[in-house]
C-alpha positions in Angstrom: 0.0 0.0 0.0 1.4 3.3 -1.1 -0.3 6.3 0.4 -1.1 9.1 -1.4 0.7 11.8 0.6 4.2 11.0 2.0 6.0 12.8 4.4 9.4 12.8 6.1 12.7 12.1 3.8 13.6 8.3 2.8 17.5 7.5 3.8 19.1 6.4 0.3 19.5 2.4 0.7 17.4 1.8 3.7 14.6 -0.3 3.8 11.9 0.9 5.2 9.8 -1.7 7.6 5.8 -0.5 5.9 3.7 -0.2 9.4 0.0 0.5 9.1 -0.9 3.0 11.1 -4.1 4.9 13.1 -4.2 8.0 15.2 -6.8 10.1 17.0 -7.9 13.0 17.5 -10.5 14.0 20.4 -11.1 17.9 21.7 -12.5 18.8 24.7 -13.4 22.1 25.8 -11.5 23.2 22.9 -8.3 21.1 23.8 -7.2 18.5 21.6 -5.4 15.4 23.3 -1.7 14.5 23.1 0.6 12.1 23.9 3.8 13.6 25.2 6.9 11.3 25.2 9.5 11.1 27.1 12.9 9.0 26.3 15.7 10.3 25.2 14.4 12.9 23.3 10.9 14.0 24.6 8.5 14.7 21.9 4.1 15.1 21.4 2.0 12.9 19.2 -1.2 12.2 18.6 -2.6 9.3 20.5 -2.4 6.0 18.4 0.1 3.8 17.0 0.3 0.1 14.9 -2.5 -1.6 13.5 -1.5 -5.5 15.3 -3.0 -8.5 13.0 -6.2 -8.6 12.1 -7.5 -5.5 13.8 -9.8 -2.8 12.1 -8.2 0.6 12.4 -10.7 1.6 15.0 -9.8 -1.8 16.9 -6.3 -0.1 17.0 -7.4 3.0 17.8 -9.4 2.2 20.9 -6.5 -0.1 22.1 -3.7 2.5 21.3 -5.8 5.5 23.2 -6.1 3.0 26.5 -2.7 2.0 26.4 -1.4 5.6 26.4 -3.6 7.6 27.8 -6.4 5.5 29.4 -9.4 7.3 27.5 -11.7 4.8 26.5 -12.8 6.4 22.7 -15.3 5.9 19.8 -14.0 6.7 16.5 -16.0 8.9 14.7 -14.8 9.6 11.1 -11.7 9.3 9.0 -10.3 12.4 8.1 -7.0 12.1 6.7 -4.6 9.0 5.4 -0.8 10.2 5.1 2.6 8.2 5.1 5.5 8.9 7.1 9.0 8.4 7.6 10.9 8.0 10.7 13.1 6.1 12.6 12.2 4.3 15.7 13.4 5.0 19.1 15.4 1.7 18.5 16.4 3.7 15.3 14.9 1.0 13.1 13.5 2.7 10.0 9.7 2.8 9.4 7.2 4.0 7.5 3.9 4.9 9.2 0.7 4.2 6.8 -1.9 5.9 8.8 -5.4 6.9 8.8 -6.4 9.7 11.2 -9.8 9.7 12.8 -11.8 12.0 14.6 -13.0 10.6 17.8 -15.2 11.0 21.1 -14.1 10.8 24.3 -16.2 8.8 26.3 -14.4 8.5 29.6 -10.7 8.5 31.1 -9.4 5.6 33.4 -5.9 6.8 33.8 -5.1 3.4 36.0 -5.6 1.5 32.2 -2.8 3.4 30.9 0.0 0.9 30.1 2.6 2.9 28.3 4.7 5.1 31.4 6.8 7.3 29.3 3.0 8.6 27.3 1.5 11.5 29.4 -1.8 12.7 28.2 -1.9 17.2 27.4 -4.5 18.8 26.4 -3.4 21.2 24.2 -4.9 24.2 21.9 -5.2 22.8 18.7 -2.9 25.7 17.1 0.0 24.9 19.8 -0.5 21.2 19.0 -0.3 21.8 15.2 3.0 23.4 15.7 4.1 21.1 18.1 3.6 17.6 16.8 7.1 15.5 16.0 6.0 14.6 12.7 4.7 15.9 9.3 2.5 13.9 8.9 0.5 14.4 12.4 0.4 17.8 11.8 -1.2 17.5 8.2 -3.7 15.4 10.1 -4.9 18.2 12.9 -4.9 21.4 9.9 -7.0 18.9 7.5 -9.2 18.3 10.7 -9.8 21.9 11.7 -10.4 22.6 7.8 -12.8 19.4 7.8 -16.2 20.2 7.7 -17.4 18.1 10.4 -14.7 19.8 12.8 -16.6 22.7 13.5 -17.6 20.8 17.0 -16.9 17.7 18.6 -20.4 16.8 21.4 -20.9 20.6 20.8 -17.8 21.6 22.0 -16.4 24.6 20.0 -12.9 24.1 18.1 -10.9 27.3 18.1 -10.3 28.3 14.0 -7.9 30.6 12.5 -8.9 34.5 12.1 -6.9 34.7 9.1 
């Protein structure tokens, strides 16, 4: 599978492992949720990660979004589909095939978080945008907040741009 956007630069020679991918993206009170990371290098994602086996991308998404953050979430609609390139924390070269999905939030358990170095923050969608480690992610949120269905999430408001 070959997505149609690509992001992040290809190192000439290496093989790049293909990893389907899903992340979310949930707002409250205005707020979208993060992941921020913290190894070597601390960085913020969205919430989400690899689609294991047989699972659906929303299977994954509701498994990734416990794991790091203990939100239990319903995915909504896919917004966005975008490759990546990166290299792993163990420096082992991927490429992320993922579909980004608007979600809701439909309660937090933070004693079901498995992942200890992934700290939920809720962050102003803008600060987020400019924030996010990869391309790709960020892509994602503008395409969101441009998205027609964005306008609110359970009648929340999302903050848009006054230019």
């Amino acid at each position: 599978m070959t997505p149609s956007l690509q992001f992040g630069t290809a190192d000439p020679g290496v093989l790049y492992q293909l990893r389907p991918a899903v992340f979310g993206l949930v707002v409250d009170d205005g707020r979208l949720a993060c992941v921020r990371v913290t190894r070597d290098i601390p960085y913020l994602d969205l919430p989400g990660g690899a689609v294991d086996g047989d699972e659906s991308e929303e299977q994954a998404l509701v498994r990734e979004f416990i794991e790091e953050t203990g939100m239990t979430v319903r995915p909504l609609d896919r917004v966005a589909e975008a490759g990546q390139f990166f290299r792993r924390s163990d420096d082992a070269p991927v490429n992320n095939l993922a579909g980004f999905w608007l979600c809701e939030r439909l309660s937090i358990a933070p004693d079901r978080k498995v992942e200890a170095d992934h700290e939920l923050v809720w962050l102003d969608p803008l600060t987020a945008l400019a924030g996010l480690r990869h391309d790709a992610h960020a892509w994602a949120v503008a395409t969101w907040l441009r998205h027609p269905s964005s306008a609110t999430i359970r009648n929340t408001p999302v903050p848009r741009p006054l230019f």
